[in-house]
Each structure stands twice: as C-alpha cells, then as structure tokens.
C-alpha positions in Angstrom: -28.4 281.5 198.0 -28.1 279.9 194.9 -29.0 275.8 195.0 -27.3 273.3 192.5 -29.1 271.2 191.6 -28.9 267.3 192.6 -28.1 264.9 190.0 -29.8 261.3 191.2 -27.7 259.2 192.5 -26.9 255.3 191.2 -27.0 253.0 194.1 -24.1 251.1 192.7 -21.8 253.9 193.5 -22.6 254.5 197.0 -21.6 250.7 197.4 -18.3 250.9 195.9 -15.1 251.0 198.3 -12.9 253.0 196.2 -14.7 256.6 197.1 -13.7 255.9 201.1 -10.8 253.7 200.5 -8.0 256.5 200.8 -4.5 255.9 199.0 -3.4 252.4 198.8 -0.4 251.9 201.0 2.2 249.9 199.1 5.4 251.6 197.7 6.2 251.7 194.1 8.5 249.0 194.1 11.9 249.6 192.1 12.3 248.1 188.8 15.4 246.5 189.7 12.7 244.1 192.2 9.9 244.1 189.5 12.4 242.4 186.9 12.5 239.3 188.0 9.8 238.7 187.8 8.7 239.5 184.5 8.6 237.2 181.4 11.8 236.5 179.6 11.6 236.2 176.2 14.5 234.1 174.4 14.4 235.1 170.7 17.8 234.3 169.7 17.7 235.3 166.1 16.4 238.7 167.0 18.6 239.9 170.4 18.2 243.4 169.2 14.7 242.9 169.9 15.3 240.8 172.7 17.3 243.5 174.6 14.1 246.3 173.3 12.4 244.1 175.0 13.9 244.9 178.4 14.3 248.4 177.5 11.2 248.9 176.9 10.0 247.4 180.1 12.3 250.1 182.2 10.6 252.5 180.1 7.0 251.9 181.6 8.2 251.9 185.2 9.9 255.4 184.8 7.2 256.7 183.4 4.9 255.9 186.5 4.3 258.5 189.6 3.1 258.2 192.5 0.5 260.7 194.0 1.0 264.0 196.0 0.5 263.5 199.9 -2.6 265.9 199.2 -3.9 264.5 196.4 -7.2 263.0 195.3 -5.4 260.1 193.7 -5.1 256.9 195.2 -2.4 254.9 193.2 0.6 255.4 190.9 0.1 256.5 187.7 1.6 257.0 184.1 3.0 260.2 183.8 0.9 262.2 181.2 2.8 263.6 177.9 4.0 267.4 178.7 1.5 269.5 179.7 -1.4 267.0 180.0 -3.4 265.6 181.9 -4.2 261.9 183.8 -5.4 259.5 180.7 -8.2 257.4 181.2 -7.6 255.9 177.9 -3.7 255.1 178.4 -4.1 253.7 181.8 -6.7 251.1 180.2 -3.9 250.7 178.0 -1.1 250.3 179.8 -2.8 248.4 182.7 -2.9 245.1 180.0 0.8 244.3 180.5 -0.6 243.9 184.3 -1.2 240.0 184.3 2.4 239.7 183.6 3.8 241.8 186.8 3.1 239.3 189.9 3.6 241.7 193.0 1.8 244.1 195.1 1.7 246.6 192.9 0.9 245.2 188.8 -0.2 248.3 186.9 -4.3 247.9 187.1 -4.1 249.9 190.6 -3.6 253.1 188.5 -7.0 252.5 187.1 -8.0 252.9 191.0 -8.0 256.4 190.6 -10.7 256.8 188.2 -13.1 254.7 189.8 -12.1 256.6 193.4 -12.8 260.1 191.6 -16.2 258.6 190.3 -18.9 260.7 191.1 -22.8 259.8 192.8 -24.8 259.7 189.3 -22.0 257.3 188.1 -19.6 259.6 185.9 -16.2 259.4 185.6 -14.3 261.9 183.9 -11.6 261.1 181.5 -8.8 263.4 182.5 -7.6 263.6 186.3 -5.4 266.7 187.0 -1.7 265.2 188.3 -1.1 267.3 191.3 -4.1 267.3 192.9 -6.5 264.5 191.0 -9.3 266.5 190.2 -11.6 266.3 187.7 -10.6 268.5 184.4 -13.9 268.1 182.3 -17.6 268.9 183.4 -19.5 265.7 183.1 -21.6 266.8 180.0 -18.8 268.8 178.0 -18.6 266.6 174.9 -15.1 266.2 175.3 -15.5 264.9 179.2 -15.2 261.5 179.0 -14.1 258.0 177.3 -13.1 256.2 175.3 -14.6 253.3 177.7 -11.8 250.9 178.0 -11.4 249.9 181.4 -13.9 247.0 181.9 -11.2 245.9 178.8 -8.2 245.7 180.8 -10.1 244.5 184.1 -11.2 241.5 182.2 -8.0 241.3 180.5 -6.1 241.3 184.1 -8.7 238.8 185.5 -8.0 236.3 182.5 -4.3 236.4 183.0 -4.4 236.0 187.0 -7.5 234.7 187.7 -7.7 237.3 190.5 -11.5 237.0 191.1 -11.5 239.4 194.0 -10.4 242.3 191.5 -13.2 242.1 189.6 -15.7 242.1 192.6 -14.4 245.2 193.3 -14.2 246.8 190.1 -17.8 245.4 188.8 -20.2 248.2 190.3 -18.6 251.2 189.8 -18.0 249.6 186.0 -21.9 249.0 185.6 -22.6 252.0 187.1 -20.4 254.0 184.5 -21.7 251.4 181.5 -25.2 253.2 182.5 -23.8 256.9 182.6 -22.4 256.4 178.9 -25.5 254.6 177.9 -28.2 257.4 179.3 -25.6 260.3 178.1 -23.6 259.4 175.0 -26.8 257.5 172.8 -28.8 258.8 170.1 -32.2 257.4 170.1 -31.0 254.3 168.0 -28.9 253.4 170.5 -25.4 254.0 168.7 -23.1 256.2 170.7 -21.0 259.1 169.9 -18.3 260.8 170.9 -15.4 263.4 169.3 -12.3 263.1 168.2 -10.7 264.5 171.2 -12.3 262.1 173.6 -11.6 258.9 171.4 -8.0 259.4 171.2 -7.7 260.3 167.5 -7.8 263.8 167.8 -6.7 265.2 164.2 -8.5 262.5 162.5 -11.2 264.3 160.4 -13.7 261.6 160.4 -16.5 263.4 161.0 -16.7 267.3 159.8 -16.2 269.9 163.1 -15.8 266.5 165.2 -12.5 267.3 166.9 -14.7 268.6 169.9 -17.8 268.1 169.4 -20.0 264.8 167.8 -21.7 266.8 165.5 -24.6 264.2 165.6 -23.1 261.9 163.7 -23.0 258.4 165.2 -18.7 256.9 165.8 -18.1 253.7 165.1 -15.5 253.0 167.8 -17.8 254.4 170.9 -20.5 252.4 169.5 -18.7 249.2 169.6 -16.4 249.7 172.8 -20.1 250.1 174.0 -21.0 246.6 172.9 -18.0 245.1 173.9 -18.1 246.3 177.3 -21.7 245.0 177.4 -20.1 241.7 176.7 -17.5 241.6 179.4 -19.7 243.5 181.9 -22.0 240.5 181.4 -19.0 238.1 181.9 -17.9 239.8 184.9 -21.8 239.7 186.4 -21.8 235.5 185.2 -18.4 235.4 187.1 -20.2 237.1 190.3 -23.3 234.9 190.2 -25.2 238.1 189.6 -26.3 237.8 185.9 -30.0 239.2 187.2 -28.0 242.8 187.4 -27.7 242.8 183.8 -30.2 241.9 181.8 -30.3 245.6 180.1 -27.0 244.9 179.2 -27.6 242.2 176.9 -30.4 243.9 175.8 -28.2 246.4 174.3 -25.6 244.5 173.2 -28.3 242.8 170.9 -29.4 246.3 170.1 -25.6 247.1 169.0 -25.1 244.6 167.0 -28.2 245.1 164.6 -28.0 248.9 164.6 -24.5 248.3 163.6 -24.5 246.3 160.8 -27.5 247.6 159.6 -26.6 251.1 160.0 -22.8 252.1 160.2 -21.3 248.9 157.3 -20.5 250.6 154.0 -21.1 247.8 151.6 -19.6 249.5 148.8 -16.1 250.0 150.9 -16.4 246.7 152.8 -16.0 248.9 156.3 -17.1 250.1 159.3 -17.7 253.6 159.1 -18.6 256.6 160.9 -22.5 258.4 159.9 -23.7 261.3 160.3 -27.6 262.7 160.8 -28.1 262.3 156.7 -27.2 259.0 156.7 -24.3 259.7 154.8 -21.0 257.6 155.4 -17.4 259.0 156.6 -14.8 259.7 154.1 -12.2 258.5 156.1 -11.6 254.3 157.3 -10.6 254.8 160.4 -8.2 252.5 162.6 -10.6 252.7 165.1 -13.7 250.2 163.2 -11.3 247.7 164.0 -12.6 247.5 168.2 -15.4 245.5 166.1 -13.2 242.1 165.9 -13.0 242.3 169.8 -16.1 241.1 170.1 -16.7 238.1 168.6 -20.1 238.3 167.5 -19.9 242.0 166.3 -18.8 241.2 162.6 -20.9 238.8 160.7 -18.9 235.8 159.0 -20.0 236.8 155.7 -18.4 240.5 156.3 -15.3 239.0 158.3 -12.8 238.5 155.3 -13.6 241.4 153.5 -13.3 243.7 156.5 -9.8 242.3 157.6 -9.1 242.7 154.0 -8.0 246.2 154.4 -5.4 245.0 156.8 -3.2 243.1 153.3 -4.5 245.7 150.8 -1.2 247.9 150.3 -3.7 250.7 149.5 -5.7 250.6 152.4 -3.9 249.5 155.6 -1.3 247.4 154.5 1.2 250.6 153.7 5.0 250.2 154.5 4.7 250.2 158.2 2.0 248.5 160.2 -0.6 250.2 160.9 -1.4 253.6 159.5 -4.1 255.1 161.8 -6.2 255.9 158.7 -6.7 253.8 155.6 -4.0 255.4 152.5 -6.8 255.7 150.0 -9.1 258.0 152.5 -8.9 261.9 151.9 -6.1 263.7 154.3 -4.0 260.6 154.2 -0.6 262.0 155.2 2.1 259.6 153.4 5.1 261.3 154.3 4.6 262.0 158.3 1.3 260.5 159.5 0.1 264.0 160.6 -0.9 262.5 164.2 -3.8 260.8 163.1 -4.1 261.4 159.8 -2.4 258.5 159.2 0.8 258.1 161.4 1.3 254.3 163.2 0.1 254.9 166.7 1.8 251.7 168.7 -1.2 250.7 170.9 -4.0 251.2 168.2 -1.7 248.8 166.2 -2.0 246.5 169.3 -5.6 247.1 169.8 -6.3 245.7 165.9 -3.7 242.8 166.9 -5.6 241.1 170.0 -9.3 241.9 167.9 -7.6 239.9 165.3 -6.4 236.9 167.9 -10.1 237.1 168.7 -11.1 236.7 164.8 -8.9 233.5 164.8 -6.9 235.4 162.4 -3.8 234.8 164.7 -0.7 234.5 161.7 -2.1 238.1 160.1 -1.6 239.5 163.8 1.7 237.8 163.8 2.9 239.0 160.5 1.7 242.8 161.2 3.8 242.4 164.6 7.0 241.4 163.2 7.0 244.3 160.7 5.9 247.0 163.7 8.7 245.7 165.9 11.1 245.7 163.3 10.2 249.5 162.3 10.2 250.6 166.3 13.6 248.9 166.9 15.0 250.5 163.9 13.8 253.8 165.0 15.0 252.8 168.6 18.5 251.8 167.0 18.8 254.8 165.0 17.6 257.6 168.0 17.2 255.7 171.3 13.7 256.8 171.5 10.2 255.4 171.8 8.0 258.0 170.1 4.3 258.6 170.4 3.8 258.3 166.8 6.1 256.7 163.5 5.4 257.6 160.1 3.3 255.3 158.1 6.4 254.7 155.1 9.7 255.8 156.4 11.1 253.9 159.2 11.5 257.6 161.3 8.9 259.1 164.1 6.1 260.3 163.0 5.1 264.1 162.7 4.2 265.8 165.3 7.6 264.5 166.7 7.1 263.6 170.4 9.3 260.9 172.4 6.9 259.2 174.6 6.6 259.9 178.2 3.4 257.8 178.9 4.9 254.2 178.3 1.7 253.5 175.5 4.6 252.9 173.2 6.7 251.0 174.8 3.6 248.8 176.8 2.7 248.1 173.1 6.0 246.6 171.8 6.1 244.5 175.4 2.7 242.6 174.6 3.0 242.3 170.9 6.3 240.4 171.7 4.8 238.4 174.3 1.3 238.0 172.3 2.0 238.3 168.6 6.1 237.7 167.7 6.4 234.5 170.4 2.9 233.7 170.0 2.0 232.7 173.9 -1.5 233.3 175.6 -2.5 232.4 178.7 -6.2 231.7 180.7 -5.0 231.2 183.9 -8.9 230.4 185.2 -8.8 227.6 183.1 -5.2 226.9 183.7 -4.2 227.2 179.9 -1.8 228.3 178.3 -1.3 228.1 174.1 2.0 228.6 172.3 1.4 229.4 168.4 4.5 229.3 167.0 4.7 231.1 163.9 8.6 232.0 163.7 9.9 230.9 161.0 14.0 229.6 162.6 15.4 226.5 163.3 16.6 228.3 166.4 14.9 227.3 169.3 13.0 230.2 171.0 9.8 230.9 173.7 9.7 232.1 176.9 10.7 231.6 180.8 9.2 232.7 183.8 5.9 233.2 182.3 3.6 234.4 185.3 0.9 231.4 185.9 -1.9 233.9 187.9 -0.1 234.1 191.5 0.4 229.8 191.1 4.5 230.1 190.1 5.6 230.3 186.1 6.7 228.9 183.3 9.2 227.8 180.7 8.5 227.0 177.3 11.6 227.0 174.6 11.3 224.6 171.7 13.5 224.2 168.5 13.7 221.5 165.9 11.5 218.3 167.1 11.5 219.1 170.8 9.6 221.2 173.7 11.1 221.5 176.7 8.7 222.6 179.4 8.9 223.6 183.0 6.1 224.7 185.0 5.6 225.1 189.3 1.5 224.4 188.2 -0.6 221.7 186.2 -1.4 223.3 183.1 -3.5 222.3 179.6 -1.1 223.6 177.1 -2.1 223.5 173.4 0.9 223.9 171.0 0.2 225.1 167.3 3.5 224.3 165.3 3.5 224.8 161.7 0.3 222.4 160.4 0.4 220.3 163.6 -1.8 220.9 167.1 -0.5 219.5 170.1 -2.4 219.9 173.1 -1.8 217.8 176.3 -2.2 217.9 180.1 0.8 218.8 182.0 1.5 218.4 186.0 3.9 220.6 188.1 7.5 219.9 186.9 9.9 219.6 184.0 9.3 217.5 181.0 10.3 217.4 177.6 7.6 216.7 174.7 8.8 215.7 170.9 6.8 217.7 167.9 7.6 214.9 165.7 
C-alpha cells in the first residue's frame, strides 16, 4: 500500500472552529429586506449616479449563491464569472462593502468558506469548486493560491463595526495561513512571489513566462500584501491581547520594508517594480505596486510624491479613464481596448489604489480619480445597462475581452468609491468616529442617511451652504473637512444642526 506522506500540522488550525462548524444556518435574506438598511446616498446634482448607486447594490446580491445541501461550503458566495471557479481574491473584495450591511448575514461570511476548506499545515487554496467546495489547486502548484487579501477585508469589517468577536474567530486560521505563504511563497530574501494567474492580473506580462509560473523573479504586489498583512495581523493580535503570538510577524514586516525599497524601487522610473534573478527591473509599471500606499510605512516620504506621480502623469496612469491597469508608456500597453490587463480599467484595482491613497493622506487625488471612474461606468451603464469586468482605458465603452460581470467586483467597486471617495465619508466605529471630507464642488447640499454606526443605529449627514444638519441614534466624534476649514466636534445621540461659517 502506498503511504502519503504527512505534512506537519500548525496547531493554530486544529483550534479554529470553522473546520467543524458545518454550514451557517441563516437564510440569504432578500434584497428587498437588505435595502433598508443600507446607506443612502443624496447626491442631487448627480441622480444618475445616485440611482447607479442602487442598481449596483441589487447587482451584488444577485450575484450571491448559497451552497449545495452536499457541499463543502459553508456560506453564500459570489457567483464566479462563467465557467470559473470560487475566488479567493473577489470575496476579499467584495466582503469590504460588509461594514455597511447590518444583518445576519453582511458579505464577510462568504470568506467562511475558505478558512472552513483550510487544511492541517495551514493552506488554503484560492479557488473552491461551486458545486461541491472542493479544492481546485494542489497546495504547491504555483498557481494554487493568493493573492492574500483576507486579513484586508477582516480588518476592514472590524473597523467599520467594531465586531471584535469576528476577528477572534478569524485570527488563527489567518496567522496560520500568514505562515504557509511565508514558508512557501519566499525567496531567501524574504520577498515573495507569485504568477500572474494567481495575482489576479493574468495577461499582464510583467514578468517573462509569468502567467503560470514565478519564473524566480520576485512581484511586487505579493511582497507587499505580505507586509501589509503583517501589519494588520499584528493589529488584530494587539486587539486580542496576544501580541506574544507575533513577534515573527513584525520581524518580517521590518524585513519587507528594507528588502523592498532597497531592492524592487527603480530610481530611474520613480516605481515599484517587479525583478527578476538578474537583478534586472520589469518593463511594465504595473497597477498592482500601488498595495504599497496601504501600508503606511511601506513608501518612504522622500519616494511618496514621486511614486503617486504616475497617478496625474497623462502618460503614465493618468490616461482618459481612471485607472489603466498598466502604466501607457510600458511595452504592451493596449490603448484602444485594455487587452485584460494590459491596460484595461479593472473597477476594484482602481478602488484598491483609492483607499491606499486615503491611507497616503492623499484623500482629493482619490476623490478626483473617483469622480472620473464613476462618470465613465455610469456612461457605459447608460449606454448598455451593463456592469462589465473590464472598460477600456480611453473610450468610454467595455473593455476587450468583453465580459458583463457576474461576480458583483464591479459593481462592489462603484458602491464604496461613492460612499468613500465621491461623498467623501469614513467611519471607525471602535473609536466612534466618523469624518465627512467634502470635496464636491455644488452649492447643493449633499451626504448621506442611514449610515450604519457598527450594530449602535445610523446616521444622517446632509450639509449645503453654511449649515450641517446631523442626526445620529449614537454619540459620535465627527471631524468635517470643508473646503480649507476642519471642524471636528463631539456629538451625543440626537439631531442637531452645526453652521460651517
């Protein structure tokens, strides 16, 4: 008889719940409960976006599923595009619209069924087959696993709600999975690596034969995903009072940070790049260097401007529509369609570059770059009644491959950067705050109502002219940036009115 052999196991993993826990009982509730709920936005000089807005909401919540009664999955779940497979990548995604769905079931459940499928030496695979959950990748194919996103919308989900319990349960089999990446994906420097296929930019020809395979090159986005999740993995252990569990975290993340700058920076392009085993640099700027603004001690200050540069140079990123997935002076730039990733506007890599430039204080640039994205996707919308994967980087038309989008990515996208980016609103319910940047340039008053507070009620916030009118059901700190003015004030549990005089 022929043995297998025994991968060790990580202790971590036989502690988690998710493994035994069996399929969550509550229903997929019906949109028609779900919307009430939700955040309203009131943009009265843009109702077309306003009413995209909702569309795009009913568009998430048909594309979820929920399981088979024989299936290894354990929550609902975005339906893959035609013919694939369970994302790990878009459910980290999607699941950061989830601090804005108060109910029993909020989106971050569907990332249940990765850590359920996780297996003893702390892999977890990428793609989950949708009738019966099973893995579809062998843990060390190249192509098996990543991009390593889901501590990203945990922490995410926790900051909006301040559901602490969440992050108790998700910690362990996130560490343990933090480690499989680290002892499995490194070169002996420490950067990671991954392919094309398995970061989510499958066309792109960053590195030469990289579509499935990493070619021993070292990929700037794996490499700082991997320090950022160092960083929130750390903030969740701090959160847990159990900061001894990871001191090898921050041991890497001060590892990353060094062997990044000092290795994968291109001084003569001002960019993060891909490198390969002769130390030679990329020819293509990837979209993806830009996971290195969400951390905030990834980019150097001196470095800072110039990198974010490429996001106002017209021939660079800055092209008609924001933002091309490759820079428009690297080689296979494709102008006229995008090419999949050779250049076409991919909505949630857009969004991705947005928050990492909220977290660069670099808040009006993500403003500016979401008002002209919305604009393109609702003329597109307008003109088809389609959200596509993919737009072209200078027409307003999708982009080529044509594919309408099943997934909700695209329309999850368009929700936050509305929320985020056009009104400007971000909330820390842990530290009951909330701050309104209000970057619209109208007379018209505008903002938001029923804003979810964590599980403590909502809020209004519509302002115009000289006055704010507020109503909240919790005390809140809310700090108003209007124009050159910053108002910030402690506000108890009712309805008040506030002059920006």
């Amino acid at each position: 008889m022929t043995r297998r052999f025994a991968f060790p196991v990580e202790p971590l993993v036989t502690n988690t719940a998710f493994r035994s826990r069996g399929r969550t009982s509550c229903r997929l509730p019906d949109f028609a409960d779900v919307r009430p709920r939700l955040p309203e936005p009131v943009l009265p000089q843009h109702a077309d976006w306003e009413q995209l807005y909702w569309v795009a909401w009913e568009s998430v919540w048909r594309s979820l599923r929920e399981p088979a009664a024989d299936s290894l999955l354990v929550s609902a779940y975005p339906t893959p595009q035609s013919g694939g497979a369970i994302d790990m990548g878009t459910g980290a995604f999607i699941a950061n619209l989830s601090g804005y769905v108060p109910g029993s079931f909020c989106l971050i459940e569907s990332l249940d069924n990765f850590y359920a499928n996780q297996h003893e030496d702390g892999f977890i695979c990428r793609s989950l087959d949708t009738p019966t959950g099973a893995d579809c990748h062998e843990p060390f194919e190249p192509n098996s696993t990543g991009p390593n996103l889901m501590a990203w919308a945990e922490w995410r989900h926790f900051r909006l709600t301040g559901d602490k319990e969440r992050v108790a349960a998700v910690f362990q089999p996130l560490l343990a999975y933090h480690r499989w990446c680290r002892a499995n994906r490194t070169w002996r420097s420490g950067l990671y690596w991954t392919t094309a296929y398995a970061g989510g930019l499958e066309n792109q020809p960053r590195v030469p034969g990289g579509r499935y395979h990493h070619n021993h090159w070292a990929w700037i986005d794996a490499s700082a995903q991997a320090a950022l999740n160092c960083l929130l993995l750390e903030r969740m252990a701090t959160l847990l009072d159990q900061a001894e569990t990871i001191s090898d975290l921050v041991a890497e993340r001060d590892t990353l940070i060094r062997r990044i700058n000092d290795e994968l920076w291109s001084e003569e392009n001002h960019f993060y790049q891909d490198i390969g085993p002769d130390d030679g640099f990329s020819a293509v700027k990837s979209i993806a260097a830009y996971w290195m603004l969400m951390d905030p001690l990834l980019v150097p200050k001196e470095r800072l401007s110039p990198f974010v540069q490429h996001l106002r140079d017209t021939w660079s990123f800055r092209v008609e529509n924001a933002l091309p997935s490759m820079a428009a002076d690297s080689e296979a730039y494709n102008a006229r369609t995008g090419n999949g990733w050779r250049g076409a506007i991919w909505p949630s890599l857009t969004y991705m570059v947005l928050r990492g430039l909220n977290v660069a204080d670099q808040s009006l640039l993500a403003h500016n770059l979401a008002h002209n994205h919305v604009a393109m996707v609702s003329r597109v919308y307008e003109e088809t009644g389609q959200f596509w994967r993919n737009y072209a980087p200078e027409e307003s038309r999708p982009g080529e491959p044509a594919e309408i989008d099943q997934t909700g990515l695209t329309p999850a996208a368009l929700i936050a950067m509305i929320l985020e980016n056009i009104l400007g609103l971000s909330v820390d319910w842990p530290l009951r705050r909330v701050t309104w940047r209000r970057f619209l340039d109208t007379d018209q008053a505008y903002g938001v109502r029923n804003l979810p507070l964590g599980g403590d009620g909502s809020l209004d916030l519509i302002a115009g002219g000289e006055l704010l009118k507020i109503r909240t059901d919790s005390p809140i700190t809310l700090t108003v940036h209007d124009r050159q003015e910053i108002i910030q004030t402690a506000i108890p549990a009712g309805t008040f009115e506030i002059s920006l005089k």
